[in-house]
C-alpha positions, 0 to 999 in steps of 0.5 A: 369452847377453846382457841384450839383449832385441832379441836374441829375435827373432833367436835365434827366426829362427835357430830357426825356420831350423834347425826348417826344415833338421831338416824339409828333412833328414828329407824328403831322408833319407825319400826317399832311403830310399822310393827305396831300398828298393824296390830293396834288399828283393828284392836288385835294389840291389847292397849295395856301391851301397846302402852308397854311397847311404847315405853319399851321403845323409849327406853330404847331410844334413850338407851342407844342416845346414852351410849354416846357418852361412850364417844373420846376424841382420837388421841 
């Protein structure tokens, strides 16, 4: 925190920024799972596969989330 009142309209781009990677991560999260579970449900998806999709589509989540770190303030 710093007395600086210039400094809000950064911290509303960076959280505008972040509300649109929670967005962007629910999509690939829900579309993973829409993908998946048609497959799964009558066991036509092999569980050690789902379990690999899982954990490749938290990989991705992650990965999209760190890309925040990427974010400057506009000079």
């Amino acid at each position: 925190m710093r007395s600086d009142p210039r400094l809000v309209a950064d911290a509303l781009a960076i959280s505008r920024a972040t509300g649109n990677k929670v967005r962007q991560n629910s999509f690939w999260a829900f579309a993973y799972n829409v993908a998946g579970l048609p497959l799964a449900a009558p066991g036509l998806l092999n569980p050690a596969l789902a379990g690999a999709a899982m954990a490749l589509s938290s990989i991705s989540v992650v990965t999209n989330a760190l890309l925040l770190r990427r974010w400057r303030p506009r000079a």
